[in-house]
C-alpha positions in Angstrom: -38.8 -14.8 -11.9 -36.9 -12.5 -9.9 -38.6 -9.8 -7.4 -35.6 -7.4 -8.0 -33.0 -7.1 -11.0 -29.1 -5.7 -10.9 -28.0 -4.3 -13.3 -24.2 -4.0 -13.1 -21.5 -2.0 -14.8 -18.8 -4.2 -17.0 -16.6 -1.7 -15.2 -17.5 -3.1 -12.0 -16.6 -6.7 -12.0 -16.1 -6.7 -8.1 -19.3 -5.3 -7.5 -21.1 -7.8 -9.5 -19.0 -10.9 -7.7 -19.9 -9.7 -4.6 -23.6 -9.0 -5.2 -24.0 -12.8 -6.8 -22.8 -13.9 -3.7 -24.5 -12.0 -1.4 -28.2 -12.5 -3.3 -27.8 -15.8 -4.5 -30.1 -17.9 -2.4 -32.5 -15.1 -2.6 -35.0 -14.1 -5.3 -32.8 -11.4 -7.2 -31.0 -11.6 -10.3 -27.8 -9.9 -10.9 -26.8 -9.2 -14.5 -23.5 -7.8 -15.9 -24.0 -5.0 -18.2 -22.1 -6.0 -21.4 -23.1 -2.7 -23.7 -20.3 -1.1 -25.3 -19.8 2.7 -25.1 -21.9 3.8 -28.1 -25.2 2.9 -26.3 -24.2 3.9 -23.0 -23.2 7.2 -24.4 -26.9 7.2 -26.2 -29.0 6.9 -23.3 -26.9 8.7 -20.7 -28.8 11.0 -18.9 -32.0 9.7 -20.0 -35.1 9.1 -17.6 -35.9 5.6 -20.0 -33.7 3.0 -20.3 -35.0 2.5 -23.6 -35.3 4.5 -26.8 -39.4 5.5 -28.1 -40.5 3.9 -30.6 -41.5 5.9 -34.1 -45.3 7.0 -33.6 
């Protein structure tokens, strides 16, 4: 299990190269983003990453 998670933009495919080089002997996980803009567009601006759940 990794002690730190990246969470990369699909826009950013450099970024996400580079960061799996530079972490990967170490215990961090980089993952590529691959929502589409429908659920970005949900939760921008949102202080959870995830939606509530019906009480």
């Amino acid at each position: 299990m990794a002690d730190l998670l990246f969470i990369v933009s699909r826009t950013e495919p450099k970024r996400y190269l580079y960061l799996k080089h530079v972490y990967a002997d170490e215990s961090r996980d980089v993952v590529l983003d691959r929502r589409m803009g429908t659920v970005l567009q949900q939760h921008a601006g949102a202080s959870r990453v995830f939606p509530r759940l019906p009480q």
